[in-house]
C-alpha positions in Angstrom: 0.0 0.0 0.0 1.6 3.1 -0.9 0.5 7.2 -0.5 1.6 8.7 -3.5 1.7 12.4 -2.4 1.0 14.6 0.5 -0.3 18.2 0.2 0.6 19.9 3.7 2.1 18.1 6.1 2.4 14.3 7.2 0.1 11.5 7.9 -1.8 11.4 11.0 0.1 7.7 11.3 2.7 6.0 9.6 1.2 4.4 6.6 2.9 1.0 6.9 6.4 0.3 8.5 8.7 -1.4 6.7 8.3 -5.2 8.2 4.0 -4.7 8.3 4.6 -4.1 5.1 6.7 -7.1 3.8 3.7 -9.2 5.8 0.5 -7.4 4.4 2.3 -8.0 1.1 2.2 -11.7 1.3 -1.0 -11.6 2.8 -2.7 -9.6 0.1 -1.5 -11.9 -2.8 -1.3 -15.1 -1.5 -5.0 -15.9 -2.9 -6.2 -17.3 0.4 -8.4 -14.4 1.7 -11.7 -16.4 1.2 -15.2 -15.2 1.7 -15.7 -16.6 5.2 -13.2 -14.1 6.4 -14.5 -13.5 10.2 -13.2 -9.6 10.1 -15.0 -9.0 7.3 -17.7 -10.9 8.6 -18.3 -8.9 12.3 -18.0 -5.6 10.2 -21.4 -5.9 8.0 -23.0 -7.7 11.1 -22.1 -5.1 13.4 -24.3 -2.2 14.5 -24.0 1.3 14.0 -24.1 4.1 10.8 -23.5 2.9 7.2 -21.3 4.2 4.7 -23.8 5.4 1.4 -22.0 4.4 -1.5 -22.3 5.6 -4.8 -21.3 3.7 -8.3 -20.4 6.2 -11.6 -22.2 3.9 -14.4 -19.8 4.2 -16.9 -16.5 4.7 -15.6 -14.9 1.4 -16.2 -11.3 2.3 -17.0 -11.4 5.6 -15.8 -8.2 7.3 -13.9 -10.5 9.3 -11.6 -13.6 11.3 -10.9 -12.4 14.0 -13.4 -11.9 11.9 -15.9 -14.7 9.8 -15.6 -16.9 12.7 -16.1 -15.3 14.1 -19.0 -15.2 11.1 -21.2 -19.4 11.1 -20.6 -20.3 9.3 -17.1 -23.3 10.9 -15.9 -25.1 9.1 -13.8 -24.6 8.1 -10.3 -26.9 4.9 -8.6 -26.3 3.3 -5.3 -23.6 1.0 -5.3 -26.0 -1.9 -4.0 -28.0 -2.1 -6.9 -25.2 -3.3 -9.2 -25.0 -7.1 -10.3 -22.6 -9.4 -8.3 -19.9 -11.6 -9.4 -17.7 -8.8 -10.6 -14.3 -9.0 -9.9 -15.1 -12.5 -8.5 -11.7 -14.3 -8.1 -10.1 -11.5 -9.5 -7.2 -9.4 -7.5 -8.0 -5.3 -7.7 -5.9 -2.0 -7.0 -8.1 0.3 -5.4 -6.8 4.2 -5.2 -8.4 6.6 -2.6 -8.0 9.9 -4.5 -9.4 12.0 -1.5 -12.7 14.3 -1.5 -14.7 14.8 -4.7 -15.0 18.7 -6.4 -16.4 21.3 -4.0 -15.0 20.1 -0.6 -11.9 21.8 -0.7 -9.4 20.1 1.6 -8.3 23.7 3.4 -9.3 26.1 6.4 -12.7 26.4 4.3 -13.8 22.9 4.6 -17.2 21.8 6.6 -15.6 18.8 7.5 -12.9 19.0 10.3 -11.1 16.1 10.3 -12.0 13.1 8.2 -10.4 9.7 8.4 -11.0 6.7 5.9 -9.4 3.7 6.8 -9.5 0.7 4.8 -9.9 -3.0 6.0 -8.1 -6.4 4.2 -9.6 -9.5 5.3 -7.4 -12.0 7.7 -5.3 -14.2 5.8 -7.1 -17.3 7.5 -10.6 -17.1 5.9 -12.0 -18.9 9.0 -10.9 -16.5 10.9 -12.7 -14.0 13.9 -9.9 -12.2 14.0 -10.3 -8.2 13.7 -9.3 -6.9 10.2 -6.0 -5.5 9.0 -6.4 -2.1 8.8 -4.9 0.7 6.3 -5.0 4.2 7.0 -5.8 5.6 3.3 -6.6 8.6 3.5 -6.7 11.8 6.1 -8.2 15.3 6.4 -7.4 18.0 9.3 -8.6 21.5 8.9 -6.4 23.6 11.4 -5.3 25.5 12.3 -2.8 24.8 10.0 -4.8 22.6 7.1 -3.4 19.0 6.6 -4.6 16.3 4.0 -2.8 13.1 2.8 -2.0 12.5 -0.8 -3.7 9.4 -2.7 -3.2 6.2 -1.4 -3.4 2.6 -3.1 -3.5 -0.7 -2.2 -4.4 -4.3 -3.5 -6.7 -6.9 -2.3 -6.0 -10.6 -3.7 -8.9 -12.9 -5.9 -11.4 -13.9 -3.7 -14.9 -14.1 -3.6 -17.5 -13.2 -1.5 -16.9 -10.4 1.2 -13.6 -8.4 -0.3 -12.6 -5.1 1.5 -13.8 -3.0 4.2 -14.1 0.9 4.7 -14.2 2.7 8.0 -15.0 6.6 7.6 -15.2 9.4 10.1 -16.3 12.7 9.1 -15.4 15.3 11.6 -17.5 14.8 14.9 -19.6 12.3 13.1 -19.8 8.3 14.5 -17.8 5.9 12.6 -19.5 4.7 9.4 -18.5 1.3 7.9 -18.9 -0.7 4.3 -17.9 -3.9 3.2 -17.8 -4.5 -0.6 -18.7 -7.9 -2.0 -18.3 -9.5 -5.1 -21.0 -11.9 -3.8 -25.0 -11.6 -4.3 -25.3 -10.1 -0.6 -28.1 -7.4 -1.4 -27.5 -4.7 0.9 -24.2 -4.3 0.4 -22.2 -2.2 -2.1 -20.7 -4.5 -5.1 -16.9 -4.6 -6.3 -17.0 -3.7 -10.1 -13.9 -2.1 -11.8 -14.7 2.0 -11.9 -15.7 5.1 -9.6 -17.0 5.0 -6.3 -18.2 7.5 -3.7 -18.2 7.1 -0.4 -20.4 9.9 1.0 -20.0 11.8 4.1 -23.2 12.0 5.1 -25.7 10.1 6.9 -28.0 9.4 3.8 -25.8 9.8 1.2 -26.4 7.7 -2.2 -29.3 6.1 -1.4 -31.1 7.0 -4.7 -29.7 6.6 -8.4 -29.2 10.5 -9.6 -27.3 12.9 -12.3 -24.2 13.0 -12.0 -23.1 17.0 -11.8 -20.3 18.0 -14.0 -17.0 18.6 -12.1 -17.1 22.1 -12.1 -20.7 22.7 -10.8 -21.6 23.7 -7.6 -24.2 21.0 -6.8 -21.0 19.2 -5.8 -21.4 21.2 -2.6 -24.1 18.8 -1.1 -22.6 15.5 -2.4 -19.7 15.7 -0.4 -17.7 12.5 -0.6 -14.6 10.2 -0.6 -13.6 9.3 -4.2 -12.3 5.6 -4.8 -11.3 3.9 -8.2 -10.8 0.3 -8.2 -9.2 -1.6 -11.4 -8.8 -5.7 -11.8 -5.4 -6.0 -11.8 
């Protein structure tokens, strides 16, 4: 998992030392995270506030939000609603490229401090051990404004129950979402493409236009943008 640039400042942790590493490595590609992973397991059975995740139809292949947009993506539907089995034994990169257009990450910003960590399942797949967790992605408003750069990671082929998000946005409880590439219906599905993770209670629940990047409807969708690729 690497953070590929940092705008002010330094991460609120160490993103990973060098021996965690060497051992998440080998864990993430060693094709044995299966779908019966405990972790993953506790997290959608757990109580508490959801993440609402969004899905840009059309951005298959895209680099980014921006991107995605431009080449023609225009709508945006709950990322629930989309069919299983993609990515299905298939490894993925994932990139968290921080907030999406109109949440500026500086002393303006309605969100104080916003953490998204990310959660790899156990490498034993029978496992009720807690997750491994990645700490992709970090917002602090002040005084002096700090946000981390992009960060990216890969999950090996599995199926089932793949990857877990953890999000707090500023005072707000700490919302969770586990992707699938299973047939679970509540839960968000792993396709290549755009996602957004919104920081709102409430956020994504209904299929809607996508705004263009530079319009300021933005303002009231404010979320985490996430790509994800088969690799």
């Amino acid at each position: 998992m690497t953070n590929e640039s940092s705008i002010t400042g330094t991460s609120r942790r160490t993103f990973l030392a060098a021996g965690t590493a060497v051992v998440a490595g080998s864990l993430l590609f060693n094709g044995e995270l299966g779908p019966g992973n405990g972790g993953l397991a506790a997290m959608v059975a757990a109580g508490g506030p959801r993440i609402g995740v969004g899905y840009l139809e059309g951005s298959n292949g895209a680099a980014g939000l921006t991107s995605a947009l431009a080449a023609g993506a225009s709508r945006i539907v709950p990322a629930a609603s989309l069919r299983s089995g993609g990515l299905s034994n298939q490894a993925a990169s994932l990139v968290v490229h921080g907030f999406t257009p109109g949440t500026a990450p500086d002393a303006s910003c309605a969100y104080s401090n916003t953490f998204l960590d990310a959660h790899v399942a156990s490498p034993d797949r029978h496992s009720e051990d807690a997750t491994i967790p990645f700490y992709a992605w970090t917002f602090r408003r002040g005084p002096a404004p700090m946000a981390s750069g992009r960060s990216r990671f890969a999950i090996s082929s599995s199926r089932g129950l793949r990857v877990g998000f953890s999000l707090v946005a500023s005072d707000s409880a700490p919302a969770t979402a586990v992707f699938t590439s299973g047939s679970e219906r509540a839960l968000p599905k792993l396709q290549p493409g755009i996602y957004l993770l919104g920081l709102d209670a409430g956020a994504w629940k209904t299929a809607c236009a996508a705004p263009a990047v530079d319009d300021p409807a933005w303002g009231g969708l404010a979320s985490m943008v996430v790509s994800v690729e088969a690799v």
